[in-house]
C-alpha positions in Angstrom: 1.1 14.6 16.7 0.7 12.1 13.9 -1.2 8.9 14.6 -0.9 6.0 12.0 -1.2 2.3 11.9 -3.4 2.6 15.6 -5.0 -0.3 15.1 -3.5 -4.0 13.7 -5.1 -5.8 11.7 -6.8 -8.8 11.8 -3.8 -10.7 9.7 -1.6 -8.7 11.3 -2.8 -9.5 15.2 -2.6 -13.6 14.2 0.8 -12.7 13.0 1.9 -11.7 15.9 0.4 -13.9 18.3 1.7 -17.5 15.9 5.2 -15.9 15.8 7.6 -17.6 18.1 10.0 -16.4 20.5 12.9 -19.0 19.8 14.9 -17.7 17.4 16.8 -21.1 16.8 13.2 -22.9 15.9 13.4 -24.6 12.1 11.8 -22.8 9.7 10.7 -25.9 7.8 9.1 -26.2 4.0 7.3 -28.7 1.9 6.6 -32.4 3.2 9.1 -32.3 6.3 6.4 -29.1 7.6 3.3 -31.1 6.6 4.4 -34.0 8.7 5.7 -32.3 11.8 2.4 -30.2 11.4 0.5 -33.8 11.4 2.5 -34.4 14.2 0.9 -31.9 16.1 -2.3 -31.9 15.4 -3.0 -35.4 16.3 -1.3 -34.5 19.7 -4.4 -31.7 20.5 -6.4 -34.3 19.0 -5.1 -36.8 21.8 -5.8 -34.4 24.7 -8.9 -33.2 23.5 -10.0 -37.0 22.8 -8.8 -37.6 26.3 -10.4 -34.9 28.0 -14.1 -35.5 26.2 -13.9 -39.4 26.4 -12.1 -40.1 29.4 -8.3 -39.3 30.4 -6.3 -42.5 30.3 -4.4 -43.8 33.6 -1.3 -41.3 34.7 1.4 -43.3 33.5 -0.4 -43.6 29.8 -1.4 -40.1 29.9 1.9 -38.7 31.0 4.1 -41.1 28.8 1.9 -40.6 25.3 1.8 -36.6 26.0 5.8 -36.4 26.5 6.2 -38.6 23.9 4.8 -36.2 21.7 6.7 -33.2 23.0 9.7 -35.2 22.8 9.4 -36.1 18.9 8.2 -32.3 18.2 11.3 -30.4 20.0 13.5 -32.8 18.0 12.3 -32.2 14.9 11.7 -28.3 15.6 14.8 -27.4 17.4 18.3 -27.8 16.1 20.8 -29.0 18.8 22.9 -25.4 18.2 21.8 -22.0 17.1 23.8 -22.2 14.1 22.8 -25.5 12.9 20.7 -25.3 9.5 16.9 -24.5 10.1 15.5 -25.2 7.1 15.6 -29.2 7.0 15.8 -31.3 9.7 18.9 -33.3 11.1 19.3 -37.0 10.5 20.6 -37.7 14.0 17.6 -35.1 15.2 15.7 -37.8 13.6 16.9 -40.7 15.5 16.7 -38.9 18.6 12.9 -38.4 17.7 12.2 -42.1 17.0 14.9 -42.9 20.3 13.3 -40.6 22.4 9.5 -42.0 21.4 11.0 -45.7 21.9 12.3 -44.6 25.7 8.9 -42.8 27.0 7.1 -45.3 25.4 8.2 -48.2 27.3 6.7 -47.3 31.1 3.5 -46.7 29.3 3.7 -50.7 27.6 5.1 -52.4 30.5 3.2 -50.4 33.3 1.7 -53.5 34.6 5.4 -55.3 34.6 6.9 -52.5 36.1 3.9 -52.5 39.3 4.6 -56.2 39.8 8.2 -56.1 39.8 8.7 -53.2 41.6 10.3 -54.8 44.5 12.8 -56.5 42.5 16.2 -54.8 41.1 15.9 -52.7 37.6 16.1 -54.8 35.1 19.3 -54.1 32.3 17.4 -52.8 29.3 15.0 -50.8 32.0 17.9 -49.2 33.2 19.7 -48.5 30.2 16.8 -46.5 28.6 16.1 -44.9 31.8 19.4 -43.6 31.6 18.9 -42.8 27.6 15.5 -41.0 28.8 16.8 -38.8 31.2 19.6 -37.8 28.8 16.9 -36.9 26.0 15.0 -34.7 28.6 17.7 -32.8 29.8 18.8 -32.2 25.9 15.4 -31.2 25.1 15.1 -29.3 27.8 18.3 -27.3 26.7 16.5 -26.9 23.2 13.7 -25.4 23.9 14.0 -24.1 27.5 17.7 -22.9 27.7 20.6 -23.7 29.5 20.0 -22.7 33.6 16.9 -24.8 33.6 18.6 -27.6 32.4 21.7 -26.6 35.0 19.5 -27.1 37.6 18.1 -30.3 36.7 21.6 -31.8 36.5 22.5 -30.1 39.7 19.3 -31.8 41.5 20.3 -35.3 39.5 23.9 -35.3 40.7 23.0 -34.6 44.2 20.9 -37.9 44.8 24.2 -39.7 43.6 26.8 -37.8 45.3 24.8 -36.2 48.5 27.0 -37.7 51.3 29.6 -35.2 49.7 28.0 -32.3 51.1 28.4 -31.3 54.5 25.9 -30.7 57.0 22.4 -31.3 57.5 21.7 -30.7 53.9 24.1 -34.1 52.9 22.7 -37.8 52.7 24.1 -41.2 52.5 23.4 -41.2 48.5 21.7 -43.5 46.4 23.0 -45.9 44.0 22.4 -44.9 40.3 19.8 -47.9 39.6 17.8 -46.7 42.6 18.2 -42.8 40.8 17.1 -44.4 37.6 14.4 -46.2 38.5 13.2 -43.4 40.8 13.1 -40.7 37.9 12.0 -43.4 35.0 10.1 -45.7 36.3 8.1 -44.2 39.2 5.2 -41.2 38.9 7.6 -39.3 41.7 10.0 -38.5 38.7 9.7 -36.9 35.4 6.1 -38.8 35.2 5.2 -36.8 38.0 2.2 -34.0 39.1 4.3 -31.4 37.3 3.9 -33.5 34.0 0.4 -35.0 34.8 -0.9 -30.8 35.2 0.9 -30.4 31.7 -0.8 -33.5 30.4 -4.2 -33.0 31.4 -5.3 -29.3 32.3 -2.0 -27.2 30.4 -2.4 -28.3 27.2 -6.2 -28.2 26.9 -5.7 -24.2 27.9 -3.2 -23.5 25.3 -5.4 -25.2 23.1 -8.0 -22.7 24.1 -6.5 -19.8 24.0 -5.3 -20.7 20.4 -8.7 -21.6 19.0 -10.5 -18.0 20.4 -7.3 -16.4 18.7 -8.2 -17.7 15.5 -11.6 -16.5 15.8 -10.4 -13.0 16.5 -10.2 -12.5 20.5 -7.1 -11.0 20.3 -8.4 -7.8 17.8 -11.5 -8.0 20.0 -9.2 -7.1 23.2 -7.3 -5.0 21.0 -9.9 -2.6 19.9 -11.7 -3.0 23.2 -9.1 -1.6 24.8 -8.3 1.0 22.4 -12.1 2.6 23.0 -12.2 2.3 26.6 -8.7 3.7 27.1 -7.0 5.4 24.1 -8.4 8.8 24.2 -7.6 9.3 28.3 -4.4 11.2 28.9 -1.2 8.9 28.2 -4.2 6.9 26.4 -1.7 3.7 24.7 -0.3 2.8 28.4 -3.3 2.1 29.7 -4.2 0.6 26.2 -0.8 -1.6 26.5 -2.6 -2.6 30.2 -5.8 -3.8 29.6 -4.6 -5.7 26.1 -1.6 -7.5 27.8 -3.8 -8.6 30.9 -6.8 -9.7 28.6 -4.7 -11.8 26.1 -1.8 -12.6 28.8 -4.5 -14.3 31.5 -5.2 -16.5 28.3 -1.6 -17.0 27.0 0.4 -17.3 30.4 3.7 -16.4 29.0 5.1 -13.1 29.9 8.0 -12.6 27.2 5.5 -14.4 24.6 2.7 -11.7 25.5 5.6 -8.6 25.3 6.4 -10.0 21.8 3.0 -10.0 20.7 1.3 -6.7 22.3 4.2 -4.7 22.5 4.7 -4.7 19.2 1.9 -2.9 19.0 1.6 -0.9 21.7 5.4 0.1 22.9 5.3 2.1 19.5 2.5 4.0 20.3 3.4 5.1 23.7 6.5 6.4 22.5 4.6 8.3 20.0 2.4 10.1 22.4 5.7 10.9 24.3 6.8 8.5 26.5 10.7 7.2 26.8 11.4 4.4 25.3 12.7 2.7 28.7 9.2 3.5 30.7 7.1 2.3 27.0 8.9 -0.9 27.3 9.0 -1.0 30.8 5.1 -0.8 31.2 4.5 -3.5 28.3 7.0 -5.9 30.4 5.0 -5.1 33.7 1.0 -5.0 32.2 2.2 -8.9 30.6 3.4 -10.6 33.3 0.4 -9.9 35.6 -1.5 -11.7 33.2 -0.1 -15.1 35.3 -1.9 -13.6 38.5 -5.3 -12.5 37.4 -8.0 -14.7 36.7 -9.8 -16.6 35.1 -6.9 -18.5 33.5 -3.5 -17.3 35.0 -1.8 -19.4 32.6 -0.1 -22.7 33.6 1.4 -22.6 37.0 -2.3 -21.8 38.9 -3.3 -25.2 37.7 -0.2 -26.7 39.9 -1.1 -24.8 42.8 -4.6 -26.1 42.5 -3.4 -29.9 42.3 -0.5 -29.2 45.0 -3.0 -27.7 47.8 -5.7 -30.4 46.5 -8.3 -27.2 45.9 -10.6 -26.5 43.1 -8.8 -24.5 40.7 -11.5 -22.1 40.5 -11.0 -21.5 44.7 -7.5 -20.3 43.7 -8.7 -18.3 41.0 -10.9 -16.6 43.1 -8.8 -15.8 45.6 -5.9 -14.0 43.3 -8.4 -11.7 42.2 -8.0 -8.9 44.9 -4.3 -9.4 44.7 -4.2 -9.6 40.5 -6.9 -6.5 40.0 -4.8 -4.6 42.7 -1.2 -5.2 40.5 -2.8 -3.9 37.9 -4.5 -0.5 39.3 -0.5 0.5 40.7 0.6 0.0 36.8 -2.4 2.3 35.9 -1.8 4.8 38.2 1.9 5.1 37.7 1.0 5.3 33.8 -1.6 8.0 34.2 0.1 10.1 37.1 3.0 10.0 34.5 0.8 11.2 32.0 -0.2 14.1 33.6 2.4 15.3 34.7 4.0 15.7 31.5 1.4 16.4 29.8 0.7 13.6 27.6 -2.7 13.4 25.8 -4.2 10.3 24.0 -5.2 9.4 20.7 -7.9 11.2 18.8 -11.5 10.1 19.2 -11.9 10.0 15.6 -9.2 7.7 15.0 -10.6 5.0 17.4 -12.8 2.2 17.3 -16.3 2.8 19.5 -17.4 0.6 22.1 -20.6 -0.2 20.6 -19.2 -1.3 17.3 -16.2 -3.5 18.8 -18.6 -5.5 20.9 -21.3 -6.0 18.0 -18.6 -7.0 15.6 -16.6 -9.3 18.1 -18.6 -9.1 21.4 -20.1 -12.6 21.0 -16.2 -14.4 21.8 -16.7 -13.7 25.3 -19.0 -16.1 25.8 -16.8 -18.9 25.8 -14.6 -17.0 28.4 -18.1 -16.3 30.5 -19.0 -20.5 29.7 -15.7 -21.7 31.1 -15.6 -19.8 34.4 -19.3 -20.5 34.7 -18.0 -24.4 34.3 -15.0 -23.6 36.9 -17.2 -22.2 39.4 -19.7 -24.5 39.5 -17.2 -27.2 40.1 -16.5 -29.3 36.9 -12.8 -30.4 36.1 -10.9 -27.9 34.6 -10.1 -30.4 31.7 -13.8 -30.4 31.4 -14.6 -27.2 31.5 -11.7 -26.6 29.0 -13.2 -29.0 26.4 -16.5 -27.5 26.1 -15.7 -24.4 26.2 -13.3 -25.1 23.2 -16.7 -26.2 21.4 -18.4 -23.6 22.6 -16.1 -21.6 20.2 -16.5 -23.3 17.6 -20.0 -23.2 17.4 -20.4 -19.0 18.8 -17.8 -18.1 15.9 -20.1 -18.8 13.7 -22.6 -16.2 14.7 -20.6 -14.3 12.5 -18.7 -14.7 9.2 -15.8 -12.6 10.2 -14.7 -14.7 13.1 -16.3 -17.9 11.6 -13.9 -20.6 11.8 -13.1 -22.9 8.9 -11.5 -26.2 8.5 -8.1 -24.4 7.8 -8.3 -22.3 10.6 -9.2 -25.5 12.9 -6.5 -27.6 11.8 -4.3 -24.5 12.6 -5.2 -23.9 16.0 -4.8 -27.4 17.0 -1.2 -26.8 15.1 0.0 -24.0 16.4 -1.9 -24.5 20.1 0.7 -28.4 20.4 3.6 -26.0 19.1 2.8 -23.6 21.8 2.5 -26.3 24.9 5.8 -28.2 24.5 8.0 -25.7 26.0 5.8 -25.6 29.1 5.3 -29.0 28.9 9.1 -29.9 28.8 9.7 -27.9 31.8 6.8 -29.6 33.9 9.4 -32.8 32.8 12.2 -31.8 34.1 10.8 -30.2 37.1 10.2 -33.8 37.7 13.9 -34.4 38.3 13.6 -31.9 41.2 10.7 -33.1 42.4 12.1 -36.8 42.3 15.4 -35.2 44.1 13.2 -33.7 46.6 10.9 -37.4 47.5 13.9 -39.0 47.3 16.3 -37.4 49.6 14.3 -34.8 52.0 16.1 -31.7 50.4 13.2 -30.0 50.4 12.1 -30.1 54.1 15.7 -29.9 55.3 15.7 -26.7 53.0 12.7 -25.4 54.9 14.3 -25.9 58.1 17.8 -23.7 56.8 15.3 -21.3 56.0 13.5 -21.5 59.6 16.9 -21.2 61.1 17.9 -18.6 59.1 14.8 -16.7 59.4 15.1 -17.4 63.6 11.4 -18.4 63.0 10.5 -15.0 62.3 8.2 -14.8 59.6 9.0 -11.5 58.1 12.4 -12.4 58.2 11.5 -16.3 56.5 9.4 -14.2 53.9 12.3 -12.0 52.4 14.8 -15.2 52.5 12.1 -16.9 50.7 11.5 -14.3 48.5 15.1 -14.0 47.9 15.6 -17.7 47.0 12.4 -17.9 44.1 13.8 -14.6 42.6 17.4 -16.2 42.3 15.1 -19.4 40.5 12.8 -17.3 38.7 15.7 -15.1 36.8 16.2 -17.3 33.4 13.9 -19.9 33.8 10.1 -20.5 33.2 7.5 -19.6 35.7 6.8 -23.2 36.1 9.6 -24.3 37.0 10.9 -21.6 39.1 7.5 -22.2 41.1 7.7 -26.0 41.4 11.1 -26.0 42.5 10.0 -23.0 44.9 7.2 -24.5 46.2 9.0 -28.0 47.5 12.4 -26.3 48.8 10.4 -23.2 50.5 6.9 -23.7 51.4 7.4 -26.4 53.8 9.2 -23.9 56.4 6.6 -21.0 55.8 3.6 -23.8 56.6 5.4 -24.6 59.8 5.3 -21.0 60.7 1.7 -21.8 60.8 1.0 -19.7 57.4 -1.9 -20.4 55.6 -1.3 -23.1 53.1 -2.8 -20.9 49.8 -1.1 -17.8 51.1 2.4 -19.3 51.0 2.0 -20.9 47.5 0.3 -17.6 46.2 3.9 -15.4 47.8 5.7 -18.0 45.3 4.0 -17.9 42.8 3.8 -13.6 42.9 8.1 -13.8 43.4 8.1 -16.5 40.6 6.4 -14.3 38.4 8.1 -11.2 39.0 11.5 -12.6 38.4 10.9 -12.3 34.8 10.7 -8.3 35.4 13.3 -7.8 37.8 16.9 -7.0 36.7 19.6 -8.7 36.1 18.5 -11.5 34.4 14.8 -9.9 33.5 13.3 -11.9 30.1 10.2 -9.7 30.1 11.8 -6.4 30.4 14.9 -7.6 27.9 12.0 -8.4 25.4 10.4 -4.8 25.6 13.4 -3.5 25.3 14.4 -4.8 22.1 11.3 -3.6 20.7 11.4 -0.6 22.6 14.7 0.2 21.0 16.0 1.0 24.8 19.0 0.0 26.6 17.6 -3.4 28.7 19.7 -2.8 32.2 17.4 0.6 32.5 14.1 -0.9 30.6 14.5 -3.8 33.7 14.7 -1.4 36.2 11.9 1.1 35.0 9.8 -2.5 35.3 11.1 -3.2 38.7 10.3 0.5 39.8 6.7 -0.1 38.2 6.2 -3.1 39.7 7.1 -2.9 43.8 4.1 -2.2 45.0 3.4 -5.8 43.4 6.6 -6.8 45.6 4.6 -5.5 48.6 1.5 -7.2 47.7 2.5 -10.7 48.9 3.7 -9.7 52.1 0.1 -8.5 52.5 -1.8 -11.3 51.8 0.5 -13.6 54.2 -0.1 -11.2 57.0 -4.1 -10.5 55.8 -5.0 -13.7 54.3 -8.5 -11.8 54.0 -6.9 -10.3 50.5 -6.9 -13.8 49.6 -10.9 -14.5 50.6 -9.8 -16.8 53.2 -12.3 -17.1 56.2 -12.8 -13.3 55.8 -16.8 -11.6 56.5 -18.2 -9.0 54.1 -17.6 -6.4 56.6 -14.0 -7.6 56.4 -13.1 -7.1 52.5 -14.6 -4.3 52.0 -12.4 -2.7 54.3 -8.9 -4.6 53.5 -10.2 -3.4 49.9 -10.7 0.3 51.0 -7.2 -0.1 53.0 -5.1 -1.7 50.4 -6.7 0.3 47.3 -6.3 3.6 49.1 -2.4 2.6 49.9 -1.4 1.2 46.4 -2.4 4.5 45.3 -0.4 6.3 48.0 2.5 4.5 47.1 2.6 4.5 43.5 1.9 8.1 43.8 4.9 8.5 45.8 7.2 6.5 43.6 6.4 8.7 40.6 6.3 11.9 42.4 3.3 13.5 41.9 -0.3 13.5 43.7 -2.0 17.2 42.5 1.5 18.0 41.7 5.1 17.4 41.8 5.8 16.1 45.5 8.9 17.3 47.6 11.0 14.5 49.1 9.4 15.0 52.7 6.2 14.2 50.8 7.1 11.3 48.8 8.7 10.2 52.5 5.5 10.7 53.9 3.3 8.9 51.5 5.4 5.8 51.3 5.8 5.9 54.7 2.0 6.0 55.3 0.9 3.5 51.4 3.5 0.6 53.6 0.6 1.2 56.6 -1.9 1.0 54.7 -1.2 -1.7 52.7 -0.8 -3.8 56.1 -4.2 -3.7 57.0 -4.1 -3.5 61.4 -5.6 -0.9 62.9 -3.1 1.2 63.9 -1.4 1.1 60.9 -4.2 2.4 59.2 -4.7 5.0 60.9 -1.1 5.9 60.5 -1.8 5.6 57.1 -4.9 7.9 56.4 -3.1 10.6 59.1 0.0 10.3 56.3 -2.2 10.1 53.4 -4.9 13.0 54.7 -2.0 15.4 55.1 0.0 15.3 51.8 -3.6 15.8 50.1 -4.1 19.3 52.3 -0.3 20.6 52.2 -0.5 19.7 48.0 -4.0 21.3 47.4 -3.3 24.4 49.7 0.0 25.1 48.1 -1.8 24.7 44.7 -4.3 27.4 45.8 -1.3 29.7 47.1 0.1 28.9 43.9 -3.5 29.9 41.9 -3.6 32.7 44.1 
């Protein structure tokens, strides 16, 4: 087995990481770059002014930070993909200063708008409400794609022309000034929590994660993982593992973490011998759980955090069982793979050592180890998120390899705005929803479909709900799918008398996994491509990798304990012992092999008895271990027959 190029560079890591997913995105030159770039830097500078100095009122917040997406997706994103991308539009242009004209008026006249709110929309107020909403959902269509923005209109079209529909799910309608005034002019529109969370905690974590890229994290986690994992049989999967969920907690952007790491490390498992479809497939799996493990769990925890009106760090907290259990099914399925095929892992000598990754790059973590320290003890996570963002600045200096210069600086805050407008555009036009939903009750009538549907059986009201965030999640961001989720779903679970954190965390889990699950599957599509493998089988190699995450919800609802909720000592450590012992079992059984290739009565057996297990009830575990105990003794004693 040849082995070359193991290990990316430093250049080539930040390559990787700054290169964008859109292919339609300008690639601008000379004075039109420089300005955009200007553009961008003064709008970190605005959050991270805001953030260390005192965040101005919503309204001002929320208006000045969209304002700045707004300008930046016109001037970055041509309206079609084969528009030219190398100079910028002169109607893109208007629609820049049109679209900065329209979001800056609430932010002016906030005080006129508060005292007249009683009285009728004013003309010009509702002709540039109308002109806003039409640059969001245009916007949105840049830079987020078409079903996003299909769902949006749906959602704006139904306030109008609700007593249409039939049923309990109709309503008398609205007038288009009261629609107008409700999505423009209100903070229950496109100004709403979705925005304010993009506004305030989002974009200060993007910012993060770019500045302790460009002081080297990302070839810290890189050759971290490379010496803890590379040289264990099917070595560069469970390399592909632990680099996707250390840089994709950080990034929180599944296809934007595939492009990046798999780049790296889908070529190296096929090296060592694995298929194309199951290299790609693991990339695709190993970088969407980055959105469930902690500390970070990219945007959408943040969400959860202001929706339930918890700490952020108590939901952090509590998707650790639930994160660190995803990821030990992916590393069993990769390693039972491995050695059952025989697939060895990279050569010591061609490896970096422990001890010479962490004293050349060890010192980043601190800032990681700072900002949970900040989160746990209780400070704002736009707090913590500032300091900690000095706190890089100064510890890069320890030493001159990840020392950060002016350049590098003024990059970060570059390329860290470039990389929060597309989740900050969808928090926008989640806010049509989430005005749709305050203004006409869609979402609690929704709940009560579900109720019915479900006959207020819980199981039942899980897998419809389950059903309804995949059908969301497949196409569009995480964010969204999980804001729209959460308001048309979770109030029927929460009058099942579900805890509150459990239902948001089964959203957010189906939310995530949509982007791995076939037929629309954006994580999987991306692995493929790299991959080289057909997408329809890469997508279901994902979704075969990935069920016992499917099954890992459903657990938590039922044994909120997984979730540290009210839950003794005595309690976790045996839900832990329980649900560790039956991921195993199950992944096992999925792949086929425990001590050695399993016969289909086994794999019955153990899936049979990893479902019990994972349920943590009495009975059912000791179902479990019975089912568990006995395909152990009939593998090993047929192994010594076989010996024999």
């Amino acid at each position: 087995m040849i082995y070359k190029d193991i290990k990316l560079t430093e250049n080539e890591l930040s390559d990787a990481l700054m290169e964008e997913t859109e292919t339609n995105k300008r690639q601008l030159k000379g004075i039109a770059k420089r300005i955009v770039g200007i553009i961008a830097v003064m709008m970190a500078l605005f959050h991270l002014y805001t953030a260390g100095f005192g965040v101005m009122v919503a309204v001002s917040q929320r208006g000045i930070h969209l304002s700045f997406i707004l300008v930046l997706i016109f001037l970055l994103y041509p309206a079609t993909k084969n528009a030219c991308t190398d100079r910028i539009a002169k109607l893109d242009i208007f629609l820049a200063f049109l679209s900065l004209l329209v979001a800056a008026y609430p932010v002016v006249f906030q005080e006129k708008i508060q005292r007249t709110a009683h009285l009728p929309i004013e003309t010009m107020q509702y002709v540039f409400g109308w002109i806003f909403i039409l640059l969001v959902l245009e916007a949105t269509r840049r830079i987020v794609g078409n079903q996003l923005t299909i769902i949006a209109i749906i959602f704006f079209l139904y306030c109008y022309f609700g007593y249409l529909v039939p049923g309990d799910l109709g309503h008398a309608g609205f007038s288009w000034k009261r629609i107008v005034r409700h999505m423009y002019l209100t903070q229950e529109g496109i100004f709403g929590i979705a925005l304010g969370v993009s506004a305030t905690y989002i974009v200060l974590f993007v910012l993060f994660g770019a500045f302790l890229e460009a002081s080297g994290m990302a070839k810290f986690f890189n050759d971290l993982s490379m010496a803890v994992a590379g040289n264990s049989p099917g070595g560069p999967a469970k390399v592909a593992i632990i680099f996707s969920c250390l840089l994709g907690m950080i990034s929180g952007s599944a296809p934007a973490n595939v492009a990046t790491t798999g780049s790296f490390t889908i070529p190296l498992m096929k090296k060592i011998g694995y298929k194309p479809a199951f290299a790609g497939a693991v990339e695709a799996v190993a970088s969407t759980g980055g959105q469930i493990m902690p500390p970070i769990m990219g945007a959408v925890a943040f969400i959860m955090a202001d929706f339930l009106q918890m700490p952020y760090w108590q939901v952090a907290i509590s998707a650790l069982i639930p994160g660190v259990l995803f990821y030990f099914a992916c590393f069993v399925a990769v390693h039972l793979r491995a050695i059952r095929r025989g697939l060895v892992g990279v050569p010591s000598d061609l490896l970096p050592k422990v001890k010479d990754t962490l004293f050349a790059r060890g010192h980043l973590v601190i800032p990681i180890i700072f900002l949970i320290f900040l989160l746990v003890k209780g400070y704002s996570p736009m707090y913590a998120a500032f300091y900690s963002i000095i706190s890089i600045l100064l510890v890069s200096q320890l030493k001159k390899e990840t020392r950060l210069t002016l350049k590098s600086i003024y990059n970060s805050l570059e390329k860290g705005a470039y990389s929060a407008i597309g989740v900050g555009m969808a928090c926008a036009v989640v806010g049509i929803v989430v005005g749709t939903a305050s203004l006409t009750s869609i979402g609690m009538v929704f709940g009560e479909k579900v109720m019915s549907l479900g006959q207020d059986n819980i199981l039942l009201s899980l897998i419809l709900t389950m059903l309804t965030v995949m059908v969301l999640g497949m196409g569009v961001p995480t964010v969204a799918a999980y804001v729209i989720a959460s308001l048309i779903a979770a109030p029927g679970l929460l009058k099942l008398g579900i805890e509150p954190l459990a239902v948001h965390m089964f959203i957010l889990y189906f939310a995530i996994l949509a982007t791995i699950t076939p037929p629309v599957a954006l994580s999987s599509y991306t692995a493929a491509a790299i991959a080289g493998s057909n997408p329809n089988e890469t997508g279901w190699v994902a979704f075969k990798l990935a069920i016992p995450g499917f099954i890992i919800p459903f657990t938590f609802v039922y044994s909120p304990v997984l979730l540290l909720i009210d839950a003794s000592a005595l309690q976790i450590i045996g839900a832990l012992i329980t649900a560790f012992l039956g991921v195993f079992m199950l992944t096992a059984g999925l792949e086929g092999y425990l001590l050695r290739n399993t016969t289909l009565f086994e794999r019955i057996i153990m899936i049979a008895g990893a479902v019990s297990l994972i349920f943590p009830e009495l009975y059912s575990d000791i179902f479990g271990l019975l089912c568990s105990i006995s395909v152990y003794l009939m593998q090993k004693n047929l192994a010594r027959s076989v010996h024999a």
